[in-house]
N, C-alpha and C positions, 0 to 999 in steps of 0.2 A: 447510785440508782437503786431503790428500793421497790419498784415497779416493775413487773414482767411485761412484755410491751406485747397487746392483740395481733394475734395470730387465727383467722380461720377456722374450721372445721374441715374443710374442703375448700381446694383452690385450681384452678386452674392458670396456668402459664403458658404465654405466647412469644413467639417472637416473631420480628417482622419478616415478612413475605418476601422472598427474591424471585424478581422477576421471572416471565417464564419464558423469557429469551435471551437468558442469561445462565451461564453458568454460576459457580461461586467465587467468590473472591476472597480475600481475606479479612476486610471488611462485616463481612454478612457473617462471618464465623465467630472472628476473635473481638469487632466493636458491638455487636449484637449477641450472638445467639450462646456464646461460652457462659456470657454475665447470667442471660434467661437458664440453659442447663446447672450453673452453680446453685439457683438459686430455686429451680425446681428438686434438686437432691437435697439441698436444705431442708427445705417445708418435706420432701419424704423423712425426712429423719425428725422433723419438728413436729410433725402434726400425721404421720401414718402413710403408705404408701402409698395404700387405696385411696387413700383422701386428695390426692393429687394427679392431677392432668397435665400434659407438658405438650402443646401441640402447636403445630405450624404448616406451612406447606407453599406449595409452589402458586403465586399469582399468575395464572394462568392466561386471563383474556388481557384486551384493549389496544390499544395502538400499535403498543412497545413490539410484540408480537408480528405483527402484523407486518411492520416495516422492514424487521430482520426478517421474516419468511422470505417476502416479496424480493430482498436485496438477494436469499439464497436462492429462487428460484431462476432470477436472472443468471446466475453464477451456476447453475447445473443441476440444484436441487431436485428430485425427483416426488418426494415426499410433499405429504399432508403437512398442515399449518399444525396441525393435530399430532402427529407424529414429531416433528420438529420441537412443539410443546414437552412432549412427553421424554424425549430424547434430556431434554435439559433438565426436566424434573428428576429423572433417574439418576443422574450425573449429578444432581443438588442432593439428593437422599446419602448417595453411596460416601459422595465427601464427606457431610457431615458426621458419618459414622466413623468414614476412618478419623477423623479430626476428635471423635469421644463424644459425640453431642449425639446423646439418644434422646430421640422424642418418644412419646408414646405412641405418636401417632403423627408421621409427616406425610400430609396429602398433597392435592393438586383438585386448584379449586374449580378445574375443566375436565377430570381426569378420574373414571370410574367411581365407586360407590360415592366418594366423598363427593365427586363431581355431581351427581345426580341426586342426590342432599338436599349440597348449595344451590342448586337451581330451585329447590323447592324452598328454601328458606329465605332465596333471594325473590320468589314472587309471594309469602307471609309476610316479608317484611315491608315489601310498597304495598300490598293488599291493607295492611293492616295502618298503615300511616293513612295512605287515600283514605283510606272508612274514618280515619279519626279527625281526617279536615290539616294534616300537616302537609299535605303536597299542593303545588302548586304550577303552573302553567306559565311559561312565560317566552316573549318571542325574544330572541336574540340573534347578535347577529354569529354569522360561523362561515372561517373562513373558504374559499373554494377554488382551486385551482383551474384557472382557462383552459391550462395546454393540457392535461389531462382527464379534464373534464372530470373531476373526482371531488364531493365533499371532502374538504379536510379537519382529521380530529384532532385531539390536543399533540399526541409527540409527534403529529405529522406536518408541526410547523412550529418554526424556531423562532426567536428572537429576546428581545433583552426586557427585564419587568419592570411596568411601569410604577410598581409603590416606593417613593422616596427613599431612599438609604437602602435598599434591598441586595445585599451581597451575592446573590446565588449566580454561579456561573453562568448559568442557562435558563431560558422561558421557552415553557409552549404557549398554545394558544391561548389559553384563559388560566393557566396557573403557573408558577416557576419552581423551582428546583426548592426551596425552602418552604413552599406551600402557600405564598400568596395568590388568589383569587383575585379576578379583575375583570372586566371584559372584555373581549376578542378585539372590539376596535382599538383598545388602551394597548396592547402590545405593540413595543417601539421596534422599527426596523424588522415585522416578519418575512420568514424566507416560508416557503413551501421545501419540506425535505424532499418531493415526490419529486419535483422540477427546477427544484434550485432559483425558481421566481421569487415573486411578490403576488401573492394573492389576492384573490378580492374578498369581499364580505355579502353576503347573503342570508338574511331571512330566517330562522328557523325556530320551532318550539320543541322545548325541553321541560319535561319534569324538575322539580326543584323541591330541596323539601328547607321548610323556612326556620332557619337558623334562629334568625334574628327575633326570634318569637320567645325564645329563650336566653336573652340577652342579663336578663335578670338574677335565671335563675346559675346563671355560669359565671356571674359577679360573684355570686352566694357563695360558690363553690372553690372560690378563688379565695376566700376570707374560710372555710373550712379549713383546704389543703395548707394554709398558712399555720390555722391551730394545731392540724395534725403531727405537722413536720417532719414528713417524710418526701415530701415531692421537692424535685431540683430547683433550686433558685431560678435557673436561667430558665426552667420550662415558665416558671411563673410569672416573670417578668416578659415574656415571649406572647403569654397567651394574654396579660393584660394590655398590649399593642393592641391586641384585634377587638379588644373589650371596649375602646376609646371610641366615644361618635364621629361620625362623618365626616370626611373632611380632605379641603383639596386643597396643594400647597402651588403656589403659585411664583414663578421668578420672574420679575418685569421693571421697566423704567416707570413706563408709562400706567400710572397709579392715578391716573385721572380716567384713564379707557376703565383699568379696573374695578372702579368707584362708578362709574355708568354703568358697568354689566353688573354689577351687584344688586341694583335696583331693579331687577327684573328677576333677582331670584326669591326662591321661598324663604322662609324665614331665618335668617343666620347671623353667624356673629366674625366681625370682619378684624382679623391684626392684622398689621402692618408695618412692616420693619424697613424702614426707606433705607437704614444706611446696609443691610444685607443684600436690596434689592428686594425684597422677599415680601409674601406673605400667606397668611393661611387662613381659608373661610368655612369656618366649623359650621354644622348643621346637625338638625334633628333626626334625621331618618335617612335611610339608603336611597330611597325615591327624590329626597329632598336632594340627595347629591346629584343623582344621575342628570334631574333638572338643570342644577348648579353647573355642572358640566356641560348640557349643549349649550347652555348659554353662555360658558367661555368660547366653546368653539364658534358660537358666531360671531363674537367678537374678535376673532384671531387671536388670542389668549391663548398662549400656552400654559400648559400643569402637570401636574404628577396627583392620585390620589395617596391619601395615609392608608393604611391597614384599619380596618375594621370586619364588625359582622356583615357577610354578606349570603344570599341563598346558596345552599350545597347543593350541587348540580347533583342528577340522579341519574340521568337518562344521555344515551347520545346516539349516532348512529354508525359505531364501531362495526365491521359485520363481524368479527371473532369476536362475542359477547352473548351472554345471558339475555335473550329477548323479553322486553317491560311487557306486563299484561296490557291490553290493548282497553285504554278507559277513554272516555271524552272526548272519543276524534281521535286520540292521537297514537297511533299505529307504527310498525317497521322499527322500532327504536331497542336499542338495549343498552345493557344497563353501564353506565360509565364502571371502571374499573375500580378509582378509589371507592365510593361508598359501598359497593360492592364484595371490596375486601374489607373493609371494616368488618363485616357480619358474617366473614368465612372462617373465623374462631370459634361461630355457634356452631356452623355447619361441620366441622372441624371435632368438635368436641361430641357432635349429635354420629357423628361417623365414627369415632371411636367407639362409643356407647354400642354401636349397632354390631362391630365388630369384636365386641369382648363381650354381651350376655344378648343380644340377638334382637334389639329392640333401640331407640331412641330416646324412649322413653325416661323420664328425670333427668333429661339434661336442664330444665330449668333452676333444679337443685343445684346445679353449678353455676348459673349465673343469674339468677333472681332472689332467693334464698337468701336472710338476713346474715346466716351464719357463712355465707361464702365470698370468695373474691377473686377477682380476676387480676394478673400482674401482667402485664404488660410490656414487652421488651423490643421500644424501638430507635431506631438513630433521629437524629434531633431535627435532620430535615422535616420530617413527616409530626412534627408535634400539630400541625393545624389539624391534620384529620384525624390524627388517635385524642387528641385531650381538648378538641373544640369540636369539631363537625362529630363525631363519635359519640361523646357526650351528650350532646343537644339531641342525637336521636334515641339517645338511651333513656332520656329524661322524658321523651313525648312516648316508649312504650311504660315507663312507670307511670306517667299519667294517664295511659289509656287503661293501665292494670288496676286504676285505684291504689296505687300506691308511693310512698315518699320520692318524689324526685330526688332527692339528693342520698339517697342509699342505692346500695348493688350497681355502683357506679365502679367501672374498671381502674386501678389503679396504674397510670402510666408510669413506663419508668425507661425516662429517653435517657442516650449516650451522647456523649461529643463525638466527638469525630477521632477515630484512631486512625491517624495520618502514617502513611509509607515516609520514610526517609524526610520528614517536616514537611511532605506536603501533602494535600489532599488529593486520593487518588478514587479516581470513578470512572464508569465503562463511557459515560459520555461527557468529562469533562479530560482535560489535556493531559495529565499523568493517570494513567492507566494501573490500576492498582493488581498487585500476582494475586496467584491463586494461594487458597490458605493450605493444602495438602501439600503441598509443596516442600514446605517452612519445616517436614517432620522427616525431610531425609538431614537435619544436620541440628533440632532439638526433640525432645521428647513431647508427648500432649501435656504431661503435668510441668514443666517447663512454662511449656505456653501457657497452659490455665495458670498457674500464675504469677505470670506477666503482665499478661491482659487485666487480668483482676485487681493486680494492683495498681494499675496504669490511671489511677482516679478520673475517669472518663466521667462520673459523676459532675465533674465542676470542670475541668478543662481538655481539650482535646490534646494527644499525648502520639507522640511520634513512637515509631517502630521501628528498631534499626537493629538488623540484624547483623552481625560482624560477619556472622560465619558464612554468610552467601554474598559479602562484599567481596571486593576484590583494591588491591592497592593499599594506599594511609586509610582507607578509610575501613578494613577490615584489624587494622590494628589493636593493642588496649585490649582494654577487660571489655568485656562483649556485655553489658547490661541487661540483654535478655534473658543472662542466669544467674541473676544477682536474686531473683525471688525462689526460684528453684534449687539455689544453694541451700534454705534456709530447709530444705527436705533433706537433700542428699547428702551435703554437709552436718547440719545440727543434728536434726531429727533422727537421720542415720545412724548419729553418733551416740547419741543417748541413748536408742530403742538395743544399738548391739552393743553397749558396756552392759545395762542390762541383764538381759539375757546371757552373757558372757559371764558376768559376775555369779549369775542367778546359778548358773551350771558351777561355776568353779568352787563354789562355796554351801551351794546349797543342795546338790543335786538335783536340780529342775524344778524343787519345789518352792514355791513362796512361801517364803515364813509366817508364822501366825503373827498378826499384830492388824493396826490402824497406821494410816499415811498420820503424820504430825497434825496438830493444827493447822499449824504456822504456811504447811502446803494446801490442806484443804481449803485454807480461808485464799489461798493465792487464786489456784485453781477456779473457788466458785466467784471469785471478782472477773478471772478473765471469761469465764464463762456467760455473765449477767453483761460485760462490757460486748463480748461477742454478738450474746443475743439483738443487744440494739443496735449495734450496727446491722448486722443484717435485717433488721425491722426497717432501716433507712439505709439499705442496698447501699452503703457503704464497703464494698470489698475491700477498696483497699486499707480501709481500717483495720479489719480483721486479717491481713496480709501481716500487717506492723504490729498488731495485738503478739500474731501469733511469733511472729521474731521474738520480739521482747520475752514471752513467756519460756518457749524453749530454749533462749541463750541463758536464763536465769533457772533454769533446770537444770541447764548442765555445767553451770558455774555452780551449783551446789552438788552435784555428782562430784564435781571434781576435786572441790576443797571436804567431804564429807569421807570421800575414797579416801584421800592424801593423810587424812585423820585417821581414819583406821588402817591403814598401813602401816604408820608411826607405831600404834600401839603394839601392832603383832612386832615391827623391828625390835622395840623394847621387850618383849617378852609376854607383853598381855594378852587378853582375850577382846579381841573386836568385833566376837560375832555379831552381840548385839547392834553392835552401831553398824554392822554392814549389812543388817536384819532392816533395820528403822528408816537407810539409805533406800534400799532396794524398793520396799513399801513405798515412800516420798517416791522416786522415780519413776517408777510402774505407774503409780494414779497419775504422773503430769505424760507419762507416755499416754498412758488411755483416753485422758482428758482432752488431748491434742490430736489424738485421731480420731474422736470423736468430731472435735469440732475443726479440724481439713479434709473431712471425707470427702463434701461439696468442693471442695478444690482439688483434691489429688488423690482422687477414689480410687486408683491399680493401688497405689503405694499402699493406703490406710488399712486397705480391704488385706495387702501381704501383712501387716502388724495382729489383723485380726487374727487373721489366717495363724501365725505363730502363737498369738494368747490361746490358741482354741475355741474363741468364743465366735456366737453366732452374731445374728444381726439385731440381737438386742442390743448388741455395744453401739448402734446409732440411735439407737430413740433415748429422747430428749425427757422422756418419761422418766429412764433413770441415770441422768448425765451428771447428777451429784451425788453415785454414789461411788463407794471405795470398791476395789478391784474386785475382793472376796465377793463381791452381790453376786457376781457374775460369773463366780465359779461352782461348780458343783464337787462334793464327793470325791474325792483323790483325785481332783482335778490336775490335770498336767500340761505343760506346755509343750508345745513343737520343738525339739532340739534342733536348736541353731548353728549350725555347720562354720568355719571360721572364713573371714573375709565374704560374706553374706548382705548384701545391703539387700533394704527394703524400698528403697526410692531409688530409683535409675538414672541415672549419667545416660545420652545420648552416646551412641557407640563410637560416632569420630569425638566425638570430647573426649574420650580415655588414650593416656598419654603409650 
């Protein structure tokens, strides 16, 4: 690779939002937010500290909320919906600290300064869509429970999703657990969670802002991210499902009734597979299906719809929610929670800004700005709203700004699913997934960072099995959780204190005058150019096996370079030199390798510093190819290293 791969000026990183009736799990930690923190300490060390934002926060409103309050008030709760919110957020903050995931700024998008923001950025952002003609009105139905007499919102009514092939455990009302969209009457089998009924359907308008208006230009965008080649196959192939026109798939004998209701719809194009029973009737436009569709219902036609674009709801009438500005009639409303949170990364970022020089001011420097970009870290359920709905609203403020829709577009960067013990675990599907704090009475957090890191969540979803909290056969064997953090405590250990070890026994502390070999430098700057692009394509675990490879091949030449100069003193010769030339080679792949596992195993790298003496220039990328001396000064000296000393840490029940 003879190309540096673009990098920013300034970046901001997010990761996805945990609920704010939820505590955290292990999940939200180690399949999300560990990948977003590795990869926000990179870009500080790539491109400057300042130059980077690392933020996220508690999703505060909508249903979700709403239903666990009401379930604790029944149960004794004394407390505010408000307080309850807030209790969960503290308890999401404090984890993720003990767990090593610092943000720069972790809010709550209901929840003081930052909260009162987002309420301002959440009425700029339908303020300024309505003025520009992307909202729209539309009656729908929405379901409502008899016995309680209550509108019901999306997580306040369950049932299974009606788009063909659709895997997700669970649907609410108009969307399911993978992010298909539908409407309220399409949901198969709804319960009411309030009453445990069946609800009826009712009436009602919603704000909408229209997707499908930008159907063109998120094709574009999809033959872009293809040349760039950095975004996940599977998010691509994911989001060109929804990119497909209209279309209802239908399973029947009777292909004579189907051929009669066909002729009364709008314009389409009819297959028909008699010997699956099956068929499917493509159409032009979202209106053209909905058509398509009563008119199988009066036929007695049963169907299922495909996945496509459809309008991103905006509005509902959650009452723990951000209230819509009152336009056109239509009043009492607020704002659904998903698009909502979309745009609590500005508010997010504009809250940080206000909390570190006293002002808001040049947040759009961080997300409008040619030289900036936004990375995006979230799990694969949510890819429709972060790289479709997201998208298309991003692309209607660059064309109200006069400028290119297809630039200062967020780069997503979803996960598979990091599964507990091979299955997937979630607060509302049947395996219940622990808590991630937990995990760090029996491994260390650079253990965990990487594990997870190297777990290629990138292309497939990857089981987590920890031995040490089994119990039975099944706690047996090599525990695979420290098969990556070996590669610290074991190698890197081993090399950074022969070392230093050597350094003192032969040299008195000081490094000898000279250059690392060729032969190393050229090693060093390949695994460093190889490093760089995979991180360019969030590739962790690349750089996981990069960086094995590199240190077992350091210290296979430590070992046979020593074993050489020992011989010669046994003979009677002089091996300074060669244990001069050793030391040099070793030193540059120790510095070179803490340089680049900072972002993965920052206590350990930051103690290697700590012993070089040097400062925090040893992470910028500015001077990552050069040799040790750059970086030293004037009778430079290093830290004496005390015997039996590690830099990388063994969890304390893992020592024998």
């Amino acid at each position: 690779m003879s190309t540096v791969p673009y990098f920013p000026k300034r970046a901001v990183i997010t990761g996805g939002m945990p609920y704010g009736e939820k505590t955290l799990h292990f999940g939200h930690v180690y399949g999300c937010h560990i990948h977003a923190d590795i990869y926000a300490r990179f870009l500080r060390d790539r491109i400057g500290k300042d130059n980077v934002i690392f933020v996220s926060g508690t999703d505060c409103y909508g249903a979700g909320p709403e239903v666990k309050y009401e379930a604790l008030v029944k149960d004794g709760y004394t407390g505010s919906i408000r307080d309850f919110v807030e209790s969960n957020h503290l308890s999401q903050k404090a984890e993720f600290e003990t767990c090593g995931i610092y943000h720069n700024l972790y809010a709550a998008s209901g929840l003081g300064e930052a909260g009162e923001i987002h309420d301002e950025v959440s009425n700029w952002v339908f303020e300024t869509l309505h003025k520009g003609g992307y909202l729209r009105i539309e009656e729908v139905q929405q379901f409502y429970d008899d016995e309680t007499g209550a509108v019901l919102n999306d997580r306040q009514v369950e049932g299974r999703c009606p788009i063909v092939g659709c895997k997700s455990e669970k649907a609410y009302a108009s969307e399911c657990g993978l992010g298909h969209q539908f409407n309220p009457q399409d949901l198969i089998a709804p319960i009411a969670v309030t009453s445990g009924k069946t609800p009826t359907l009712r009436a009602v308008k919603n704000w909408y802002f229209d997707l499908e208006r930008f159907a063109y230009e998120l094709k574009e965008r999809q033959t872009q991210l293809r040349d760039e080649g950095i975004s996940r196959k599977f998010m691509l192939a994911y989001i060109d499902d929804f990119l497909k026109d209209p279309a209802i798939l239908v399973k029947t004998e009777d292909f004579d009734n189907l051929r009669k209701a066909c002729t009364e719809m709008p314009e389409h194009v009819l297959d028909i597979n008699e010997q699956n029973k099956s068929a499917t009737i493509t159409l032009k436009t979202l209106k053209d299906r909905e058509e398509a569709c009563a008119v199988l219902r009066a036929h007695g036609i049963r169907f299922r719809t495909g996945t496509t674009l459809v309008p991103f709801r905006l509005s509902g009438n959650v009452k723990w929610g951000i209230p819509v500005p009152e336009k056109d009639g239509i009043h009492g409303q607020t704002f659904w929670v998903w698009p909502e949170s979309l745009w609590a990364p500005i508010s997010f970022t504009q809250a940080y800004l206000k909390q570190t020089s006293g002002s808001t001011n040049g947040w759009e420097d961080w997300w409008f700005s040619p030289d900036a970009r936004q990375y995006q870290f979230v799990g694969e359920d949510n890819i429709y709203f972060y790289a479709i709905a997201e998208m298309g609203m991003w692309m209607a403020f660059n064309e109200i700004a006069d400028r290119d829709k297809m630039t200062n577009l967020p780069v997503i960067v979803p996960n598979r699913h990091a599964l507990y013990l091979g299955k997937k675990a979630s607060t509302s599907g049947a395996v219940k997934p622990p808590g991630a704090a937990q995990f760090l009475d029996h491994y260390t957090q650079e253990q965990l960072r990487m594990h997870f890191a190297h777990m290629a969540l990138q292309s497939n979803s990857g089981s987590f099995n920890p031995k040490a909290v089994l119990e039975g056969k099944a706690a047996e064997g090599f525990d695979a959780t420290l098969a990556e953090g070996n590669i610290l405590t074991n190698v890197f250990n081993r090399l950074t204190r022969s070392c230093f070890y050597s350094l003192q026994k032969y040299f008195g502390g000081t490094l000898p005058q000279g250059e690392p070999s060729a032969e190393t430098t050229a090693t060093a700057n390949t695994t460093i150019t190889e490093h760089e692009w995979a991180m360019y394509r969030f590739e962790f675990s690349k750089v996981i096996d990069l960086m094995d490879v590199y240190l077992r091949e350091a210290n296979k030449a430590w070992v046979a370079q020593t074993k050489a100069a020992d011989a010669i003193d046994k003979e009677g010769g002089d091996a300074t030199a060669m244990r001069a030339q050793t030391l040099l080679d070793a030193f540059h792949a120790v510095r070179v390798a803490a340089t680049l596992l900072h972002p993965f195993a920052p206590e350990g790298t930051q103690r290697v510093a700590e012993y070089l003496c040097f400062g925090d220039e040893i992470w910028s990328w500015e001077h990552i190819r050069k040799p040790m001396r750059f970086f030293m000064k004037d009778n430079h000296e290093f830290k004496f290293l005390e015997p039996r000393v590690d830099f990388f840490f063994k969890h304390p029940s893992q020592l024998g």
